[in-house]
C-alpha positions in Angstrom: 272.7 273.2 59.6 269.7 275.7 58.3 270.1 276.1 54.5 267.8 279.3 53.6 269.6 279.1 50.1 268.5 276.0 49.1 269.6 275.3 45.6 272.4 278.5 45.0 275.9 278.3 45.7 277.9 279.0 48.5 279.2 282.3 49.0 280.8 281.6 52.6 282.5 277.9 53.9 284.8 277.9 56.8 286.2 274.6 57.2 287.4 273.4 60.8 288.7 277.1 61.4 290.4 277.7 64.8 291.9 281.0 65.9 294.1 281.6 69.0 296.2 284.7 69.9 299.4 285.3 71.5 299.0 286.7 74.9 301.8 287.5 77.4 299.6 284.5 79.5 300.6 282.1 76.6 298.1 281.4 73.3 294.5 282.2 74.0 291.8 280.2 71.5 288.9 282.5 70.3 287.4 280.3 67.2 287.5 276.4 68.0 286.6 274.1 64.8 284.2 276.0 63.6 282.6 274.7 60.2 280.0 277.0 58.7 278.4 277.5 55.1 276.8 280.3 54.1 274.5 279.8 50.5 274.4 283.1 48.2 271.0 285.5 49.2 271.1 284.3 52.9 270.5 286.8 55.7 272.4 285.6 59.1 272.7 286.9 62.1 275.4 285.8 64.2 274.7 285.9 68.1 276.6 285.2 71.4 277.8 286.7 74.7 281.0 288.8 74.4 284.0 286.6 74.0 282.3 284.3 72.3 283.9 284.9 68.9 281.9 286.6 66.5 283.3 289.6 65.9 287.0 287.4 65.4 284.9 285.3 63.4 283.1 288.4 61.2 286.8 289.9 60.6 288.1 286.2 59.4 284.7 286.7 56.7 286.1 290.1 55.7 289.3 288.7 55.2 290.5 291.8 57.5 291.9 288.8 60.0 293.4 285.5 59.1 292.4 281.5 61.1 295.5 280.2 62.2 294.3 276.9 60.9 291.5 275.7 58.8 290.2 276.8 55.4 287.9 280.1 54.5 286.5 280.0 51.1 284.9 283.1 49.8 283.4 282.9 46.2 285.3 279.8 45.7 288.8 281.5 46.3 291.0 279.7 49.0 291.7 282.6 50.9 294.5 281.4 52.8 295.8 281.0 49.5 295.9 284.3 48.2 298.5 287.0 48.8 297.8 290.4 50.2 297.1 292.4 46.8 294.6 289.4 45.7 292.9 289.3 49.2 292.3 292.7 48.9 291.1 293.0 45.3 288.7 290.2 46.6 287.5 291.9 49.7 286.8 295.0 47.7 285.2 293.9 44.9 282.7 291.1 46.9 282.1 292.5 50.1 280.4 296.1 51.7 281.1 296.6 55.2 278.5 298.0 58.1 279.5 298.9 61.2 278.1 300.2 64.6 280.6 303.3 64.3 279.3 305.5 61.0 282.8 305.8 60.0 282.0 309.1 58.1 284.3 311.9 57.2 283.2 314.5 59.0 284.1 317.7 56.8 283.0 316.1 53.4 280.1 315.7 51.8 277.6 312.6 52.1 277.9 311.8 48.5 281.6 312.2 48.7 281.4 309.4 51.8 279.2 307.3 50.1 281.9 307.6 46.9 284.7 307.3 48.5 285.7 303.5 48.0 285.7 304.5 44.0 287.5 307.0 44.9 290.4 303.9 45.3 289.0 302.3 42.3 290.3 305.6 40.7 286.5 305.7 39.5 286.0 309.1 36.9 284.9 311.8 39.3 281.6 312.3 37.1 280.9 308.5 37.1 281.6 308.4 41.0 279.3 311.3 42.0 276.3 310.0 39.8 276.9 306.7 41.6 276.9 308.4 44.9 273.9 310.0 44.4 271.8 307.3 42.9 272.5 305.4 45.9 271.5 308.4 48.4 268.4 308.3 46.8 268.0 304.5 47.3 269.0 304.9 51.1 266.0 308.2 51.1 268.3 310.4 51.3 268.3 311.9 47.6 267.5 315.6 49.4 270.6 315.8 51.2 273.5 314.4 49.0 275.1 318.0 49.7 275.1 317.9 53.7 277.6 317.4 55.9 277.5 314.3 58.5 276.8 315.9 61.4 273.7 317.8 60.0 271.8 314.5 59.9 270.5 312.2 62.4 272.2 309.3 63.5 269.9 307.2 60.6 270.2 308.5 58.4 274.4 308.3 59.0 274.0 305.1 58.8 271.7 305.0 55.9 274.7 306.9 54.2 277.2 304.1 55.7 274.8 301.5 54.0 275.2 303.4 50.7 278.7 303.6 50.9 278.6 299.7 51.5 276.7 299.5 48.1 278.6 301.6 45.7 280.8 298.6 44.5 278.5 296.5 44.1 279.1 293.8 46.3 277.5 290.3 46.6 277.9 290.0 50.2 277.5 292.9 53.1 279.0 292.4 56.5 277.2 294.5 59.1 278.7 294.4 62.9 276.0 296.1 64.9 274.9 298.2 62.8 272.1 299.5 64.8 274.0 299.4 68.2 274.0 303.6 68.3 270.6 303.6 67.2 267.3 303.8 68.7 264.6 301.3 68.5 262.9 303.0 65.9 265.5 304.1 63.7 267.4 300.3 64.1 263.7 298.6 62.6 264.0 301.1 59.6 267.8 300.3 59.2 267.0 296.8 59.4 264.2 296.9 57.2 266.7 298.4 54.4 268.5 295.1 55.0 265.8 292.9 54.4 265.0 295.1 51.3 268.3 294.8 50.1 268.6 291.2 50.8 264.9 290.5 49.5 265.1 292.2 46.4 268.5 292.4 45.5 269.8 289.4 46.3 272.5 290.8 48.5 273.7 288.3 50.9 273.8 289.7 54.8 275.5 288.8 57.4 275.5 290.6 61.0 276.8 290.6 64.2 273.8 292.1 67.2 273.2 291.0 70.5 269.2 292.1 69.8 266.4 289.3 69.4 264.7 292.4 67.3 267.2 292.9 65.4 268.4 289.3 64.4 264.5 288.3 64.0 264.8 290.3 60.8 267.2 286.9 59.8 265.9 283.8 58.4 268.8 282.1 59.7 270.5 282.5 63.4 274.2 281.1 64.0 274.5 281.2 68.0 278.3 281.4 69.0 279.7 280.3 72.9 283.3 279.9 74.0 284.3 280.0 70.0 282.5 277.2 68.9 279.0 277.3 66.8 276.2 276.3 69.6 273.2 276.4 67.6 272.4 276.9 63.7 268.8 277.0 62.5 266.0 279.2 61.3 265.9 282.2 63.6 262.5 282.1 64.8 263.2 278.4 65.8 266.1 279.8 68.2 264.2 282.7 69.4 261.3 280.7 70.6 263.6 278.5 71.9 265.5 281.2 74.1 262.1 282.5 75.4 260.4 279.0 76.0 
């Protein structure tokens, strides 16, 4: 297994984890022993066909889905071991969450979107919209905290989805292809905010794409098939591999 975070603790370790649903054509696996660690300041991209499991496995991680057997640590909390109000004071607090859709609200403002998880905190507005905007501005988007979504580009949405993912401060960012509405362009600049974010922050990434661009942005690659872990090293070790 690659180790890019030598030396710092684990933020991630899934133990033996299997997941199956209930169909009407009886139980149908999607995650079969699957044992993964995951050191704080890693960036990971997870790749594999459709059905392979990541996306089950990436909602396991953001403790918005449950294994039916095997252990998921996060932060050193037993998850399985945790009731709902716990699990969700944990997901809120550690992790941000990307994803392909924007998920904006259409008829508010972009600082209002990007404050809207402190919102639930019951955060002082003041203290929330000073937040909101610092974090536009780190995004590049400090000249249009007062737009609407749908006066931006599709970037820069996500930029503001990125922001939003910041503003309570998590450790860990979970991004489900986030540049999968995005052109070529626009997805290197989003995933260059990554890196930054990863580099200098220490923010630890993890992210679901089916692009060789976008996961060479990684320094580690986790390839998923038929919902078992087929390959885990550095990413340019995998991509070379792939187009040997």
């Amino acid at each position: 297994m690659a180790d890019g975070g030598l030396g710092r603790d684990p933020v991630v370790v899934v133990d033996h984890l299997f997941k199956q649903y209930e169909t009407a054509a009886g139980p149908q696996p999607v995650l079969r022993d699957v044992c993964l660690s995951i050191r704080s300041g890693e960036f990971v991209a997870l790749m594999g066909p459709s059905g392979s499991g990541k996306s089950t496995f990436m909602n396991i991680l953001g403790c918005l889905d449950t294994p039916t057997s095997g252990t998921y640590f996060l932060d050193g909390n037993d998850t399985g071991r945790l009731d709902t109000d716990r699990l969700a004071q944990l997901r809120n607090r550690f992790i941000g969450f990307v994803f392909q859709g924007f998920n904006l609200l259409p008829r508010v403002s972009l600082a209002e979107n990007v404050a809207l998880p402190l919102v639930y905190g019951r955060v002082p507005r003041r203290q929330r919209n000073g937040r909101a905007r610092d974090l536009l501005a780190r995004v590049g988007l400090e000249k249009y905290v007062d737009y609407l979504p749908n006066q931006i580009s599709g970037g820069q949405q996500q930029r503001v989805a990125i922001a939003r993912a910041l503003v309570n401060e998590p450790q860990l960012i979970l991004a489900d292809e986030p540049t999968g509405n995005l052109d070529t362009a626009t997805s290197h600049e989003i995933m260059e905010l990554f890196a930054t974010l990863n580099a200098h922050e220490g923010i630890t990434v993890i992210l679901v794409t089916h692009e060789s661009d976008v996961a060479k942005f990684a320094q580690r690659l986790v390839r998923f098939q038929d919902g078992r872990v087929q390959a885990d090293a550095p990413t340019a070790t995998l991509l070379e591999e792939a187009h040997a």
